[in-house]
C-alpha positions, 0 to 999 in steps of 0.5 A: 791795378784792375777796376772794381765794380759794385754789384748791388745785386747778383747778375747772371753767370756769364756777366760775372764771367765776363767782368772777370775775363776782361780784368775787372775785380767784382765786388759783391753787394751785402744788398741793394738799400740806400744803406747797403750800397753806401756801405759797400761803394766807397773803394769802387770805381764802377757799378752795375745797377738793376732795381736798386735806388741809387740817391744823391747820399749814394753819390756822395759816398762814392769817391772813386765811382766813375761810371754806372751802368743801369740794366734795362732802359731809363734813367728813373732811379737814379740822381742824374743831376748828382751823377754830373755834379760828380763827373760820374757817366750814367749808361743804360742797356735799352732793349736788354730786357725788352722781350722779357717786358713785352711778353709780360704785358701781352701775358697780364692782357691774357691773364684780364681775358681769360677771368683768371683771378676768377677761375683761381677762386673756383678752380679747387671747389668747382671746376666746372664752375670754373671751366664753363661758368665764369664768361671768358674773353679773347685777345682775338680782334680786340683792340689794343691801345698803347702809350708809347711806341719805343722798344717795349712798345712796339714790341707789344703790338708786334706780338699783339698784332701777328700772334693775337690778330689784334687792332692797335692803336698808339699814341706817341708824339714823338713817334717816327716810321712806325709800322703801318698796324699801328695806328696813330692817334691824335688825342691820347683820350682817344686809346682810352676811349677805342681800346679793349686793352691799355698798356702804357711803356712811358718814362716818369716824366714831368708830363706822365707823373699822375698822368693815370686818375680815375677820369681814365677809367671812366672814359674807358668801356665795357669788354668782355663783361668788365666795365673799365677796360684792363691796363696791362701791368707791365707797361707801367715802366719806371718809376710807375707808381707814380703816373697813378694819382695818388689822390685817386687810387682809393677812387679806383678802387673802389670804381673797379671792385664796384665794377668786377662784382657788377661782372662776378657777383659770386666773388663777393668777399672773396677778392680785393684790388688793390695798388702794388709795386712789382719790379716789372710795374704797377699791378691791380 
């Protein structure tokens, strides 16, 4: 009798390719809510997780369920707790997604530098405008701060040092042999303080939940013409909403639209920030 295993959500060819060449039945999910996986879960004895929000009533609904495996790093969105109360083994798959994430944080670092949202607004009705009017910035020499220096971390400056010739500086104390282009320091304050570009590859943990308030913003400077600095959005890993303060993000707002239309006085009425949740993070 061969094992079944839940996909919530679809994965690639090969994987299904794979589970089945190695005698597993798969079962495809009708959707990966809370509601969608109980439905589903009761007669299997293995699951392979993406983005889906696997809660104690999941557990509790799994009779059968003897192994998870998460794609991706991290144990955020799932009830580790109820997974050993159940004797359920929890695994992760570090690194398989860690390109994808790194070069999502050096693109939203390229797409801060170069005004995007800006030039988008102009583009249809004034290129030129657009091309020659709105002030650009670089990557080239700028100084990149990071928190956190595991797989994606480390990755993001491997790219941002080679391939944009970019200082960086981290903070990580639990870092060991890091390349000597990434510059340790001391007092996280400090990556706020000397970077250009703040991207954070952290887990939601007691010590870096609301971790992000406005009190960061304001000790960041001016670059390129934008007062704040940037955050790259995908460094924003997990359970990532969370590291803002929740009692901050309207101050945030409202310290970033001031401080944008400060740069583009010509996009007044014609933009918003805002807070959102996206499967690779936080963007603003």
């Amino acid at each position: 009798m061969s094992y079944k295993v839940l996909l919530p959500q679809p994965i690639l060819p090969e994987g299904y390719a794979y589970l089945r060449e190695h005698g597993f039945e798969v079962k495809d999910g009708r959707g990966f809510t809370e509601e969608d996986i109980i439905a589903d879960i009761a007669d299997c004895d293995a699951m392979i997780v993406r983005t889906a929000k696997i809660t104690r009533k999941i557990i509790e609904a799994a009779p059968k369920l003897k192994i998870m495996s998460r794609h991706g790093a991290g144990y955020d969105m799932v009830d580790i707790e109820a997974c050993k109360e159940k004797g359920i083994l929890v695994c992760t798959a570090g690194g398989s997604n860690a390109v994808s994430v790194a070069e999502i944080a050096i693109f939203n670092m390229l797409y801060c530098a170069k005004k995007f949202k800006a030039v988008q607004a102009h583009m249809m009705e004034d290129y030129r405008y657009a091309k020659m009017g709105i002030k650009k910035g670089e990557l080239e020499g700028k100084t990149l701060g990071l928190i956190g220096t595991g797989n994606i971390g480390a990755l993001v400056a491997q790219k941002a040092h080679f391939g944009f010739n970019m200082n960086v500086i981290a903070y990580d104390p639990f870092a060991k042999n890091v390349p000597e282009y990434i510059h340790l320091v001391e007092d996280r304050d400090e990556i706020f303080k000397q970077a250009d570009f703040v991207s954070l590859h952290v887990p939601a943990l007691p010590s870096t939940i609301h971790s992000v308030s406005d009190r960061e913003f304001d000790l960041m400077k001016e670059t390129d013409g934008i007062y704040g600095g940037r955050f790259s959005g995908a460094g924003f890993k997990g359970c990532c909403m969370a590291l803002v303060d929740p009692s901050k993000r309207a101050s945030i707002v409202k310290t970033m639209t001031k401080r944008y239309l400060h740069a583009f006085p010509n996009l007044e009425g014609k933009f918003s920030i805002h807070f959102c949740q996206t499967s690779n993070g936080v963007q603003f």
